[in-house]
N, C-alpha and C positions, 0 to 999 in steps of 0.2 A: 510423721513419716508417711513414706504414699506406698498404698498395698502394692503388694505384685500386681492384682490385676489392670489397678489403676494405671500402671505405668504402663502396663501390655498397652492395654487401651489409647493411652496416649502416643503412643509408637504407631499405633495403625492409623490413628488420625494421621501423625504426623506424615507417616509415609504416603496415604491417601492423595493429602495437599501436595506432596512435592510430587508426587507421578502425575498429576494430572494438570499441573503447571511446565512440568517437563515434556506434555506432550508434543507429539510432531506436528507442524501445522501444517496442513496440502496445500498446494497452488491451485489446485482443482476444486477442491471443494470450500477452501477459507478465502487465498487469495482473490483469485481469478471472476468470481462472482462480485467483488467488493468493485472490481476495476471495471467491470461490466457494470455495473447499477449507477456509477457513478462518474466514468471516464469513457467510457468506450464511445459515448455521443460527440465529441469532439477529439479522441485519439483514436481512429479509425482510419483508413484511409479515405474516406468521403469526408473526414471532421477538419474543421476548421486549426485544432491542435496539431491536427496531423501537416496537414500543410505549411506552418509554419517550424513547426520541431523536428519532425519526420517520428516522432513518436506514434506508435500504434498496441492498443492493449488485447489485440484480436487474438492472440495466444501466448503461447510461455514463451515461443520463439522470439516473435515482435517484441515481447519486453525485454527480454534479455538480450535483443540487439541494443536497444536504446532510443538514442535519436541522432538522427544525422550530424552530429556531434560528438558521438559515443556513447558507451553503457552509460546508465542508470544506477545500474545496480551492483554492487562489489558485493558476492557472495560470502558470506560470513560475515561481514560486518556493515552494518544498518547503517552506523556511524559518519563513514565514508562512502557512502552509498548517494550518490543526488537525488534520486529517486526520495527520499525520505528527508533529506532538505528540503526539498519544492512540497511535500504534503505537511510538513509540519509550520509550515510558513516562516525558515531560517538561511533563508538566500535571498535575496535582492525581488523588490516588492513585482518587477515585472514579469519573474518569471516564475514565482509561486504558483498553486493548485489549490483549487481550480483556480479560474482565472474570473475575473468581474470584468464584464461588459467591456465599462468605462476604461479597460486599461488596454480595448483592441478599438484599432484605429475604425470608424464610420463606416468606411466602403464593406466589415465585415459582418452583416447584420446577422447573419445565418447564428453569431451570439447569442443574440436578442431572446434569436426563436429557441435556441435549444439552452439556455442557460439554467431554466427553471429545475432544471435538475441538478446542474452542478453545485454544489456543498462541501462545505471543512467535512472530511472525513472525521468520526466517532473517535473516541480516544482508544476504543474497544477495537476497531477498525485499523487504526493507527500501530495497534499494539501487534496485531494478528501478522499487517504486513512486515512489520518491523522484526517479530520470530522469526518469520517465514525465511528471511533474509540473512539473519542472525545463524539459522539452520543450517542456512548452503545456498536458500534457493531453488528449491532443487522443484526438478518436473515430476510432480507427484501429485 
């Protein structure tokens, strides 16, 4: 049989884990830095991204217009979100994120030069934006 205090105890764990799994995640300070470190060199409006999607990660704004296409991103749900199709690589191999060189045509070298930084976003990365979305979204 498990003492009173044992069980207190395991209550506070328990509840410890789910508050800090339930936390909010900011666009500011979770998001926004992720899309900067690793998007913002070719979804800019100087980026090679940007010119062909109209995608731009330069604030909450730009992303949540989208791309010259439409949003990106369906608040509350990640799921139906493209934004999270194109990073999880579950849409059509051309227009996944980031993009590999070899999959833009020759004339657009400026790739070449700034590729060394684009990369599969983290699972950890993946996860934070996919809350963030799941949350609302929201500008915070």
């Amino acid at each position: 049989m498990i003492g009173t205090r044992a069980l207190a105890a395991a209550w506070i764990v328990l509840g410890s884990v789910v508050t800090a799994s339930g936390s909010e995640v900011s666009f500011q300070q979770d998001v926004y830095p992720i899309l900067q470190a690793n998007c913002a060199l070719c979804h800019s409006p100087s980026g090679i991204g940007y010119s062909h999607s109209g995608f731009s990660v330069d604030s909450y704004a730009s992303v949540m217009k989208g791309t010259k296409y439409g949003a990106v991103i369906n608040p509350g749900s990640s799921d139906s979100s493209n934004l999270m199709w194109l990073l999880d690589h579950r849409a059509h191999a051309s227009v996944n994120m980031p993009k590999i060189c070899e999959q833009i045509s020759p004339e657009f070298q400026k790739c070449a030069l700034t590729s060394q930084s684009a990369r599969w976003l983290s699972g950890h990365e993946l996860i934070l934006i996919k809350q963030w979305i799941d949350q609302g979204a929201k500008d915070n």
